[in-house]
N, C-alpha and C positions, 0 to 999 in steps of 0.2 A: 794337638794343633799348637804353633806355634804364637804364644802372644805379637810379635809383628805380622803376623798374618792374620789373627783376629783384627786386631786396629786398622790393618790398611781397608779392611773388607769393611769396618764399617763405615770408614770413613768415604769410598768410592759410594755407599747404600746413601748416603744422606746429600751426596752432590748429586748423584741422581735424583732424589724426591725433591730438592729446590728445583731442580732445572726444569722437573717436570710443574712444577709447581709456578713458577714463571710463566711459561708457556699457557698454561692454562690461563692464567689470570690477563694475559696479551690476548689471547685469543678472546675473553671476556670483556674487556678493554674495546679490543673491537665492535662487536657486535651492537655494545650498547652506544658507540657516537656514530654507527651506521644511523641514514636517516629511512622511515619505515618504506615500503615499496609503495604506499598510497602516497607518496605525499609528493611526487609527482604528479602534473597534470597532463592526460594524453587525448588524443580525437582531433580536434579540426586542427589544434596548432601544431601539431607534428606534420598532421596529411599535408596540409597547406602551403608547408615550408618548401620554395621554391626550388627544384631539384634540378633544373636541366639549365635554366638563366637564372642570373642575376637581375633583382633591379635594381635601379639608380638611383641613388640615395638623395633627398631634395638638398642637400647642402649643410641642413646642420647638422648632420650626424657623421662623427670620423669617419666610420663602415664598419659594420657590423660581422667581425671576427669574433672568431670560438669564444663561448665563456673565459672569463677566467679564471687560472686556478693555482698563479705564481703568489708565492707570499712577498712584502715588502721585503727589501735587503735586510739580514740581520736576524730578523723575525720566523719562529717554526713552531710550528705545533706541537701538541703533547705525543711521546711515544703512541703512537696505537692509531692518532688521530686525522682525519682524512677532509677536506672541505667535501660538502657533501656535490653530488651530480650538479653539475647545470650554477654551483653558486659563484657571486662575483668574486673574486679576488679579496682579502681584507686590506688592499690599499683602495677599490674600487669602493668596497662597500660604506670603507671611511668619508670619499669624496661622494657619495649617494644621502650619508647621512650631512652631513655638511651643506650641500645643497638643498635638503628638506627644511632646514634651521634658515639657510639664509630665505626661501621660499615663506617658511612663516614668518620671519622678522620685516618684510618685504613685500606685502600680498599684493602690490600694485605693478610689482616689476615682474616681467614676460621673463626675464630672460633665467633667473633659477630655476624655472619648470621647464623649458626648454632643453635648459642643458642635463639636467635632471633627465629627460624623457631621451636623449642622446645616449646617456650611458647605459638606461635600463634597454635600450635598443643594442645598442653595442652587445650585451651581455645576451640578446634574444629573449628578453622578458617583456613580449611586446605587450601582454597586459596593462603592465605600470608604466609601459613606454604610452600605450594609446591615451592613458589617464593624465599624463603629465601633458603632453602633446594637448591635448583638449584645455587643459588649463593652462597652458601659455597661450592659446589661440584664443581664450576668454579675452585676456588683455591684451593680444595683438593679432586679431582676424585676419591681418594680409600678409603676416609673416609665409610665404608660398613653402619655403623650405620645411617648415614644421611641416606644414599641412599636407605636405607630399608625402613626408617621412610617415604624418600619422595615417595616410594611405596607405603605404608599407606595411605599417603593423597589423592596419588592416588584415589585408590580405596573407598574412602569415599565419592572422589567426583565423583562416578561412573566412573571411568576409568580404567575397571580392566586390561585391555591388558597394558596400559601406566604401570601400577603397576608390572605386571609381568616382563614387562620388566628391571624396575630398580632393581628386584628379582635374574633376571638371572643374570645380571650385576655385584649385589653383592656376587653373588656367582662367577663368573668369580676373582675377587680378594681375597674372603674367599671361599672354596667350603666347610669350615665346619660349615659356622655361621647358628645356629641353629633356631634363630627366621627367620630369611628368609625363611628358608624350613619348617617350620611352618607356614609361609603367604602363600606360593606356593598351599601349601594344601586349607586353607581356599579360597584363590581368585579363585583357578578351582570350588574349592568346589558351593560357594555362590555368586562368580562374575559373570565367564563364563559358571560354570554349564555343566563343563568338567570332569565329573566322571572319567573317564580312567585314567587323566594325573591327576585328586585328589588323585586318588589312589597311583598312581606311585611315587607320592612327600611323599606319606604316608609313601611307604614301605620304601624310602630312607635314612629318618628322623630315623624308625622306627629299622632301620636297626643299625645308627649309636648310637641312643639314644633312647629306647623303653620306657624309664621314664619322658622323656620329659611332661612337665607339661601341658595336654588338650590332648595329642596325642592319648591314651587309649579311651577317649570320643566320639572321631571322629569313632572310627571302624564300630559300628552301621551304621551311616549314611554313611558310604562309602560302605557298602556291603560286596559280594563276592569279594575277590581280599583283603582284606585287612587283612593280617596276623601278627599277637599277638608275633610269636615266633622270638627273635632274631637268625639272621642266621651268 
């Protein structure tokens, strides 16, 4: 055998065991910043998650679009490496820690926890969104916008009674905020499954703003009782 044809031959044997040898180790790379399959949470906050409407967001919360999972400009992760399911964005989760700092430096101002409780909502984390929301509502009980939002999260995380409640509530301080009685409808509608009192919240709304945006949609599905005509 020829010595150029020994040398090419080994030479092609040893680029194939690095490449394979790469590969493995990317493939390993993986596996380990995957995060484990428990570590998601699943049952009432998934079920619960509004499938057919929207509801109305009280005001302070931008609106609640996909996670995210862009990186800041400039900024990428390691070869291999992935944000896990469901996590903020690391420009999102800089301005979450941010806000917890100004929130401690600050424990008498509503509005860190608020805005705080807006992005963890944004992001569908309505656990930390309900917890933030409760504690800006400590230091400002008539804020209606929270308190509607924290009905929201409620109700995502299957608790449409808890929801209703902060509903009424808001309406005890506004009785004409209009996304509240907008959520009334949908949570008898698709929470509690309370046609009567869906109805009732319908004609209310229906009564005071028949243009309201989704309101017209709802008629069908609420039936006999639900009238079109402002009185």
């Amino acid at each position: 055998m020829k010595k150029e044809t020994v040398i090419t031959a080994v030479v092609f044997l040893a680029i194939g065991f690095l490449a394979g040898y790469i590969y493995d180790s990317e493939r390993n790379w993986s596996r380990q910043e995957q995060p484990p399959a428990s570590a998601g949470i699943s049952g009432p906050s998934d079920a619960a998650t509004p499938s057919r409407s929207t509801l109305a967001q009280g005001g302070g919360s931008a609106g609640a679009g996909a996670p995210g999972q862009t990186l800041p400009p400039g900024q990428t992760l390691p070869p291999g490496q992935t944000l896990p399911p469901g996590h903020p964005s690391l420009e999102t989760a800089a301005q979450m820690k941010d806000l917890e700092e100004q929130a401690s430096r600050n424990p008498t101002d509503p509005d860190p926890p608020r805005k705080l409780a807006n992005l963890f909502f944004d992001q569908h984390m309505f656990e930390q969104a309900a917890t933030w929301y409760l504690r800006a509502l400590t230091l400002n009980p008539n804020d209606v916008s929270a308190r509607t939002d924290l009905g929201t999260a409620y109700f995502n995380l299957g608790r449409s009674a808890d929801a209703l409640a902060e509903y009424n509530q808001s309406l005890k301080t506004d009785p004409t905020h209009e996304p509240t009685m907008y959520n009334i409808i949908i949570v008898n509608l698709e929470g509690t499954h309370d046609l009567k009192a869906a109805r009732a919240a319908w004609e209310k709304l229906n009564q005071r703003d028949p243009n309201y945006t989704g309101l017209a949609a709802l008629k069908d599905r609420l039936g006999t009782g639900a009238e079109t005509e402002t009185r």
